[in-house]
mmCIF entry with sequence, helices, sheets and N, C-alpha, C, O atoms, coordinates in Angstrom:
data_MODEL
# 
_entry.id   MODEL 
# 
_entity.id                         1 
_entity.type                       polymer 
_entity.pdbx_number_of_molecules   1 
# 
_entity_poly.entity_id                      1 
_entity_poly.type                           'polypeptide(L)' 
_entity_poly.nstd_linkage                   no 
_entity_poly.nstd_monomer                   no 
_entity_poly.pdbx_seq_one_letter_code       
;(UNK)(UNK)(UNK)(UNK)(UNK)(UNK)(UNK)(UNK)(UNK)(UNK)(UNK)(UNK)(UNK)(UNK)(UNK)(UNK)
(UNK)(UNK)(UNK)(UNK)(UNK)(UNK)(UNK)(UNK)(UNK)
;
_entity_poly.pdbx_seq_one_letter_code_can   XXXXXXXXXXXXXXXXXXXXXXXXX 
_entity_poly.pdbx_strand_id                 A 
# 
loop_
_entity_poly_seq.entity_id 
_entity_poly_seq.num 
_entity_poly_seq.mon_id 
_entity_poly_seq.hetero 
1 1  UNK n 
1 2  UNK n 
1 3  UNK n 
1 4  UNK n 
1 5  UNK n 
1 6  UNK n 
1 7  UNK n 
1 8  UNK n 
1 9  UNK n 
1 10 UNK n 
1 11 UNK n 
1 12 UNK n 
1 13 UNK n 
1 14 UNK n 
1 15 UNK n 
1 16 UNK n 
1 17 UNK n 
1 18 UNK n 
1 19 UNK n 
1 20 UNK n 
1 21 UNK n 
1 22 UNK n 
1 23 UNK n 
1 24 UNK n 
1 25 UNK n 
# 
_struct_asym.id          A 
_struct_asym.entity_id   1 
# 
loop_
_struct_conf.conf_type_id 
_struct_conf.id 
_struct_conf.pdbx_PDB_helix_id 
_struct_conf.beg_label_comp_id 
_struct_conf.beg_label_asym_id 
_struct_conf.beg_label_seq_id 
_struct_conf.pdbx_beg_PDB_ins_code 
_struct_conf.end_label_comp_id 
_struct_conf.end_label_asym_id 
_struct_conf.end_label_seq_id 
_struct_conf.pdbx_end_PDB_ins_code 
_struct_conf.beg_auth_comp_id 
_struct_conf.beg_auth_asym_id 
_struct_conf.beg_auth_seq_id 
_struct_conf.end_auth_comp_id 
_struct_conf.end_auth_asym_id 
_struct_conf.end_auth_seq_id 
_struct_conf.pdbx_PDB_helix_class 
_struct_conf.details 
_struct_conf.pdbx_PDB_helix_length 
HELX_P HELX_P1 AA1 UNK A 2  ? UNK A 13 ? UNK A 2  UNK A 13 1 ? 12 
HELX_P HELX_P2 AA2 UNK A 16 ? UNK A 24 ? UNK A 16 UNK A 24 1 ? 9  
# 
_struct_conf_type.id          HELX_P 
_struct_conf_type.criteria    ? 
_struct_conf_type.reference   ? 
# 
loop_
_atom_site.group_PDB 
_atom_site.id 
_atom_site.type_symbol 
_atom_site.label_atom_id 
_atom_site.label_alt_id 
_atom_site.label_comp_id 
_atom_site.label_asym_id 
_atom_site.label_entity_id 
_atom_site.label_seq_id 
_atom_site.pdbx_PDB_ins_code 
_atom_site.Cartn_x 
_atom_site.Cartn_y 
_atom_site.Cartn_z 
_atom_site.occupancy 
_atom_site.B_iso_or_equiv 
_atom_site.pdbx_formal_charge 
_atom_site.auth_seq_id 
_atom_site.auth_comp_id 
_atom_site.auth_asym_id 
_atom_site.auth_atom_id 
_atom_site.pdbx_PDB_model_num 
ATOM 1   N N  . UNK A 1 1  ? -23.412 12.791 2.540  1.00 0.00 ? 1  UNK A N  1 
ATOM 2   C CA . UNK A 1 1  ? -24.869 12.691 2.501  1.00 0.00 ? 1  UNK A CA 1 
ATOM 3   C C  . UNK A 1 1  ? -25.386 12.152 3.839  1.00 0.00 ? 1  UNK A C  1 
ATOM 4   O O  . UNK A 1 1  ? -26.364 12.621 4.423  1.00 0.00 ? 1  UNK A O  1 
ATOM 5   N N  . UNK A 1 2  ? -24.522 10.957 4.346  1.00 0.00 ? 2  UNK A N  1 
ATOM 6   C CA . UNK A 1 2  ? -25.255 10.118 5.486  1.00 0.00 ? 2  UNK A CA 1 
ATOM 7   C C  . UNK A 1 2  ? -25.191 11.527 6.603  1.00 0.00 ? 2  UNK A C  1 
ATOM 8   O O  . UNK A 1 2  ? -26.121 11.699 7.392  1.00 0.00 ? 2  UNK A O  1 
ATOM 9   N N  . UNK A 1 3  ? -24.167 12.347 6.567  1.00 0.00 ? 3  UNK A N  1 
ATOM 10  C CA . UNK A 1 3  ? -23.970 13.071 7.667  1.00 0.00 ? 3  UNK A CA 1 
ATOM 11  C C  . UNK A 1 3  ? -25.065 14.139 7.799  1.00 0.00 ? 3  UNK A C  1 
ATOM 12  O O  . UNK A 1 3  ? -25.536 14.411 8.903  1.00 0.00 ? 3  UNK A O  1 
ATOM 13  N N  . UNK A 1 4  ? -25.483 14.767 6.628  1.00 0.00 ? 4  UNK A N  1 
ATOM 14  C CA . UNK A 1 4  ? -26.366 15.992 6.245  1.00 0.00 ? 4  UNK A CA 1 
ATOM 15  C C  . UNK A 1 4  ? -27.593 14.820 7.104  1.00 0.00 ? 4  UNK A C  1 
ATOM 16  O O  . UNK A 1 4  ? -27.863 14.946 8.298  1.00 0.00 ? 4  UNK A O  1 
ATOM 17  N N  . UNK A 1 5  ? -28.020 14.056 6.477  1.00 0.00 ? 5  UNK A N  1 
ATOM 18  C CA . UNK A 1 5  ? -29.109 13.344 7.391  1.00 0.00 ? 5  UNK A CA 1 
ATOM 19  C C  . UNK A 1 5  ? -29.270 13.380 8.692  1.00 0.00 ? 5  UNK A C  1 
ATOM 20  O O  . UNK A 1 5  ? -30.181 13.876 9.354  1.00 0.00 ? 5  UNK A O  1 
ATOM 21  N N  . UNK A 1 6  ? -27.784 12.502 9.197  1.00 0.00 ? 6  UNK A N  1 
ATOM 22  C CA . UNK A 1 6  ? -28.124 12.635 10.576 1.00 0.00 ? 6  UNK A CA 1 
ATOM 23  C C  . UNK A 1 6  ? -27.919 13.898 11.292 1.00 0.00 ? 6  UNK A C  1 
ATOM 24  O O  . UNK A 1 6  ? -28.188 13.832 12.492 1.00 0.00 ? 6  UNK A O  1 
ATOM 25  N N  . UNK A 1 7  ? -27.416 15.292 10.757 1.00 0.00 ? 7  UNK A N  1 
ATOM 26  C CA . UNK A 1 7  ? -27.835 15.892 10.877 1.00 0.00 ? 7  UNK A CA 1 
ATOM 27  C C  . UNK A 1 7  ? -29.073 16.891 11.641 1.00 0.00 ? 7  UNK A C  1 
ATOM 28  O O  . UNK A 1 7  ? -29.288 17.545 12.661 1.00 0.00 ? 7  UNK A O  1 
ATOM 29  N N  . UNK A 1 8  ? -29.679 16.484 10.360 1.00 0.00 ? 8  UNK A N  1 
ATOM 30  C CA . UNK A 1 8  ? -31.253 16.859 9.899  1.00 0.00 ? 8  UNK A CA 1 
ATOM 31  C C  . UNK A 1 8  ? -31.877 15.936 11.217 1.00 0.00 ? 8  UNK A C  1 
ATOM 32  O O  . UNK A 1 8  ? -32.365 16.585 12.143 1.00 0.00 ? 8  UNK A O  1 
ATOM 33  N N  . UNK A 1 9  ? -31.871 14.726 11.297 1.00 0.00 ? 9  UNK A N  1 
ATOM 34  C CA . UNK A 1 9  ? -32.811 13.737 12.509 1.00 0.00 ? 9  UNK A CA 1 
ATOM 35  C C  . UNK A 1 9  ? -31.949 14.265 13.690 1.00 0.00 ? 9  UNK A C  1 
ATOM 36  O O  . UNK A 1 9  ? -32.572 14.339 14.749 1.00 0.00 ? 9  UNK A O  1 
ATOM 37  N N  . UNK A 1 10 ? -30.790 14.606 13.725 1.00 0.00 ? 10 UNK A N  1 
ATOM 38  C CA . UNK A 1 10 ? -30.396 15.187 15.108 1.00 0.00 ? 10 UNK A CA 1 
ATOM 39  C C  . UNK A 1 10 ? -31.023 15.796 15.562 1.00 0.00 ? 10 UNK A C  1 
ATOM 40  O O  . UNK A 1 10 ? -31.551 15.456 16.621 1.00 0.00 ? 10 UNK A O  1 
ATOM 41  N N  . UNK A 1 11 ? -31.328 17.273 14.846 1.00 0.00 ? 11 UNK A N  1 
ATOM 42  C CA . UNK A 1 11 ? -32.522 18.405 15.400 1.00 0.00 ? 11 UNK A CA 1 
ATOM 43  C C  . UNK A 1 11 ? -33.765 17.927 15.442 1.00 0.00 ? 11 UNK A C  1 
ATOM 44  O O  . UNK A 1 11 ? -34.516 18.310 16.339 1.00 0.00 ? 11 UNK A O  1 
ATOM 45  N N  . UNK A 1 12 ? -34.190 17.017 14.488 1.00 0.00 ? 12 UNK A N  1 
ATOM 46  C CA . UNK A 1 12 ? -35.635 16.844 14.558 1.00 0.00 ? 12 UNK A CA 1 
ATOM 47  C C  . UNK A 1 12 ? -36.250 15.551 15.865 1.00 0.00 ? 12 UNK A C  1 
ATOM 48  O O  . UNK A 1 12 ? -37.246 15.563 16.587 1.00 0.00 ? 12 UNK A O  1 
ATOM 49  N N  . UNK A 1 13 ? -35.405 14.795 15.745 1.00 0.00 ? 13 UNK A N  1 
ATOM 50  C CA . UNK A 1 13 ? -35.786 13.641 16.431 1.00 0.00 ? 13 UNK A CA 1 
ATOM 51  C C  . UNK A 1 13 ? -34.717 13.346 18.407 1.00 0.00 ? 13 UNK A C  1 
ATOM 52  O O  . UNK A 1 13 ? -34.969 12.904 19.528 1.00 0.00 ? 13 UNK A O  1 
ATOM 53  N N  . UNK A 1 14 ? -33.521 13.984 17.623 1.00 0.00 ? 14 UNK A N  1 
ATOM 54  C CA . UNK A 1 14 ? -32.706 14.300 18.821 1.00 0.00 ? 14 UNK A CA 1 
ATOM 55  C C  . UNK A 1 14 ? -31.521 13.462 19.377 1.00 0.00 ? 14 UNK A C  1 
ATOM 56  O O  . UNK A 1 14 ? -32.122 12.388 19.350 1.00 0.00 ? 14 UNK A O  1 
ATOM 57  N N  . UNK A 1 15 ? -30.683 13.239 19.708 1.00 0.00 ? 15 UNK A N  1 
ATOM 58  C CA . UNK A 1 15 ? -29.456 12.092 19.765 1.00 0.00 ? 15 UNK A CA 1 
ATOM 59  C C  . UNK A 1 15 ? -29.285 10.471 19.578 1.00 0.00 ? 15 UNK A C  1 
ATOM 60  O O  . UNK A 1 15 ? -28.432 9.769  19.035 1.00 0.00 ? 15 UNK A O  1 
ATOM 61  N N  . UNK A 1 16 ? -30.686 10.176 20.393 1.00 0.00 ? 16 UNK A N  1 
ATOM 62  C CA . UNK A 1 16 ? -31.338 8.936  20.179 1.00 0.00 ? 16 UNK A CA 1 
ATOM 63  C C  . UNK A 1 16 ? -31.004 8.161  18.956 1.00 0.00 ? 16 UNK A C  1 
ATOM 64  O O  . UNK A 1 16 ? -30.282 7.221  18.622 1.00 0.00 ? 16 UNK A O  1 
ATOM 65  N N  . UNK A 1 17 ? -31.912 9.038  18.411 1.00 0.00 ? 17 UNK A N  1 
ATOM 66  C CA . UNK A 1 17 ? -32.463 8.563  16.499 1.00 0.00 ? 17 UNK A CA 1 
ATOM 67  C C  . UNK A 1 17 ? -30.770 8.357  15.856 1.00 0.00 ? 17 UNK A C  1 
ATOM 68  O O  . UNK A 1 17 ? -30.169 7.367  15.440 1.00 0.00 ? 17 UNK A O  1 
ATOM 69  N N  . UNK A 1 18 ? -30.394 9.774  16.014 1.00 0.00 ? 18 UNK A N  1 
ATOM 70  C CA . UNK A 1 18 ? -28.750 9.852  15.715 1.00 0.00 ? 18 UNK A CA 1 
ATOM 71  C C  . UNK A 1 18 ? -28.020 8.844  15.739 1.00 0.00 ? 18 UNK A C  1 
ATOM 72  O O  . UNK A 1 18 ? -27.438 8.259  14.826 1.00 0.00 ? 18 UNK A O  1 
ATOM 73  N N  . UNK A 1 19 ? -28.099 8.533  17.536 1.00 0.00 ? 19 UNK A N  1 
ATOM 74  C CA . UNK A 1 19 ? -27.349 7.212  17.429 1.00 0.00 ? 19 UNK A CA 1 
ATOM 75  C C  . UNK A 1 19 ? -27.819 5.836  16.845 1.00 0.00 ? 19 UNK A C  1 
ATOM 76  O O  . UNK A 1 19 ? -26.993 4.924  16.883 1.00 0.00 ? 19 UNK A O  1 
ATOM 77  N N  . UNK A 1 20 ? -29.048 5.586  16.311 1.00 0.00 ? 20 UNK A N  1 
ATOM 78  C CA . UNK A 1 20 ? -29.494 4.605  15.682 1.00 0.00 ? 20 UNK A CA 1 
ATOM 79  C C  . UNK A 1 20 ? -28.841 4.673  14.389 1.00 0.00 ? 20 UNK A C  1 
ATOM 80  O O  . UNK A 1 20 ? -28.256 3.725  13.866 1.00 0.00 ? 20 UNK A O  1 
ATOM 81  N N  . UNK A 1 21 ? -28.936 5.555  14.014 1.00 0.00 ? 21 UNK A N  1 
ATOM 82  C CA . UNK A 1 21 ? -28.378 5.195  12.221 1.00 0.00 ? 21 UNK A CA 1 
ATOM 83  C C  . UNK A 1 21 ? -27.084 5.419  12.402 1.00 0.00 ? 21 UNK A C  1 
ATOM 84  O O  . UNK A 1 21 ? -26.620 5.117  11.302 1.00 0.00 ? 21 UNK A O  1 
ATOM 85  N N  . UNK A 1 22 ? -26.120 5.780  13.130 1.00 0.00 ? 22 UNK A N  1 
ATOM 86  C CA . UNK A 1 22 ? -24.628 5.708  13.631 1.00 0.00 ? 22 UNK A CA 1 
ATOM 87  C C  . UNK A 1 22 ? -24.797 3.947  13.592 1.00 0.00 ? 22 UNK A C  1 
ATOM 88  O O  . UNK A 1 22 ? -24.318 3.441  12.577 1.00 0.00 ? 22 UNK A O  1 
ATOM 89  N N  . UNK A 1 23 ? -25.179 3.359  14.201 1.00 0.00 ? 23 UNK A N  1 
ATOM 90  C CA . UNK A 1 23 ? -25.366 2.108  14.489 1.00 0.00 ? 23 UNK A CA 1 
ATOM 91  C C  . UNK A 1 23 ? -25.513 1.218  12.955 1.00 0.00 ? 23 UNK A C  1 
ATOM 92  O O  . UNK A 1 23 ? -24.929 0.214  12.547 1.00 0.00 ? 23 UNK A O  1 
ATOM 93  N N  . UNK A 1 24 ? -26.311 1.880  12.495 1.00 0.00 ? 24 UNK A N  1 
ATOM 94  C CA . UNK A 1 24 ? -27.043 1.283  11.255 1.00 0.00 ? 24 UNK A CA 1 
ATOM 95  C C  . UNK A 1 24 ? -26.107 1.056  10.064 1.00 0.00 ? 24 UNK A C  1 
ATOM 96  O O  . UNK A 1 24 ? -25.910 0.082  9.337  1.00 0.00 ? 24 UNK A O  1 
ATOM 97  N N  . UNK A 1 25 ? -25.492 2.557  10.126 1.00 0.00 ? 25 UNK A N  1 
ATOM 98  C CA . UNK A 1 25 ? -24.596 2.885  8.984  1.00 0.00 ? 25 UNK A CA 1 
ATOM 99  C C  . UNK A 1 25 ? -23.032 2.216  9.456  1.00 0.00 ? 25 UNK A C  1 
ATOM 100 O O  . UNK A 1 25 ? -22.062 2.326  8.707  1.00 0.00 ? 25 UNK A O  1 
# 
């Protein structure tokens, strides 16, 4: 599930965001 997400914010928001919830999670 966490992956389908970051995913999804990969394309939308872009590596950044990605690496925030990498961080998070």
């Amino acid at each position: 599930m966490m992956k389908m997400l970051m995913m999804l914010i990969s394309r939308n928001h872009g590596r950044m965001k990605m690496k925030n919830l990498l961080w998070y999670d």
